[in-house]
N, C-alpha and C positions, 0 to 999 in steps of 0.2 A: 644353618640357613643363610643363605645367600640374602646380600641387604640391598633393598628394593629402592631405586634412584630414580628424580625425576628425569623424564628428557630435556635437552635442552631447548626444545619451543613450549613447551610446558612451562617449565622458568622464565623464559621470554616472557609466556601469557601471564605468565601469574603475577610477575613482578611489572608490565605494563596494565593491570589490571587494578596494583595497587598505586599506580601510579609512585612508585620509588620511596615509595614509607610504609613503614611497619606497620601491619596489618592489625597489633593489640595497641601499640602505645601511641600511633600515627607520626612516629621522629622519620626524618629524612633520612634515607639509607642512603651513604658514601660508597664509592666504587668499591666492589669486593668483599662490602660488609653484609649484604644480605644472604640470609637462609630460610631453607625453603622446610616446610612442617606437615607431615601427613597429619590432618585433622583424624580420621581415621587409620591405627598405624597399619603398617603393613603386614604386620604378624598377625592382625585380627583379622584378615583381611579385605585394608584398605587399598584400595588401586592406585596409581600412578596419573589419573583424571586431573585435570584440570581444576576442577571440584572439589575437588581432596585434597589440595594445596593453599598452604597458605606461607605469604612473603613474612618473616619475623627479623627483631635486629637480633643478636648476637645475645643480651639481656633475656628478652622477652620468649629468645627461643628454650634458652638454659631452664626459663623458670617454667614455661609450660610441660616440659618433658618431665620436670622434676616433681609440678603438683599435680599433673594431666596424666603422662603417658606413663610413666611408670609405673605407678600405683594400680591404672589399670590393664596390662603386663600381667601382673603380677597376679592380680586377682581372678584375670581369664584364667593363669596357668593353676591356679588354686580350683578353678573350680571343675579345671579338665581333669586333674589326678583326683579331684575326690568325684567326679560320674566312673572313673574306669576303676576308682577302690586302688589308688596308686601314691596313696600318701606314706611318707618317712617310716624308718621304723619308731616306733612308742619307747618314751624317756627309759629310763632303767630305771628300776628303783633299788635304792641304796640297800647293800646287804646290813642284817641285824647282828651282832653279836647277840650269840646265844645263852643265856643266864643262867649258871651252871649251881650253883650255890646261894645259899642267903646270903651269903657275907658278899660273895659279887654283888648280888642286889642291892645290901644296902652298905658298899666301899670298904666293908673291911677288909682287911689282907688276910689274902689265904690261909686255913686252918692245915696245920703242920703234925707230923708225928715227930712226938719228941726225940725217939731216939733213933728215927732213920731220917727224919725229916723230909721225908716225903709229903705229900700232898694229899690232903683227903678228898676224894670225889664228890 
């Protein structure tokens, strides 16, 4: 999927809109330090609007994406494979040794023929 950028009058507006500070924390954004945040991402499908921008510092954008956008991500894609029945395959479950004798059962050592020593079944 191709990643969905603002234009740049869009950034003009948005960051003349906030007047040159961070739209969560309100600190003054120095030359080149601002970033621009789809409120709605664009995988969900948010637009490139004016609207759907927001001016963040560099902090403020890290932390939104990491408690905001991601987790909800994550959760659209969780809930697209389970409407289409497209989830993982299922854990394995661990094979059993199969319990051949009492004495496997309860840790003895193998019962023996004395005089070929072989193994009794």
């Amino acid at each position: 999927m191709r990643r969905s950028e603002f234009t740049a009058q869009t950034k003009r507006d948005a960051y003349k809109r906030a007047d040159g500070c961070c739209q969560s924390c309100a600190v003054k954004l120095r030359d080149g330090e601002s970033q621009y945040h789809h409120v709605i991402e664009a995988r969900l499908g948010g637009t490139n609007s004016l609207a759907n921008c927001l001016v963040l510092c560099p902090r403020c954008h890290k932390a939104v994406t990491k408690d905001t956008s991601i987790p909800r991500i994550t959760r659209m894609k969780h809930m697209r494979d389970a409407s289409i029945n497209a989830r993982g395959p299922k854990a394995k479950i661990p094979s059993r040794r199969k319990v051949r004798t009492i004495s496997d059962k309860i840790g003895l050592p193998p019962r023996r023929n004395i005089l070929t020593g072989e193994r009794y079944s």
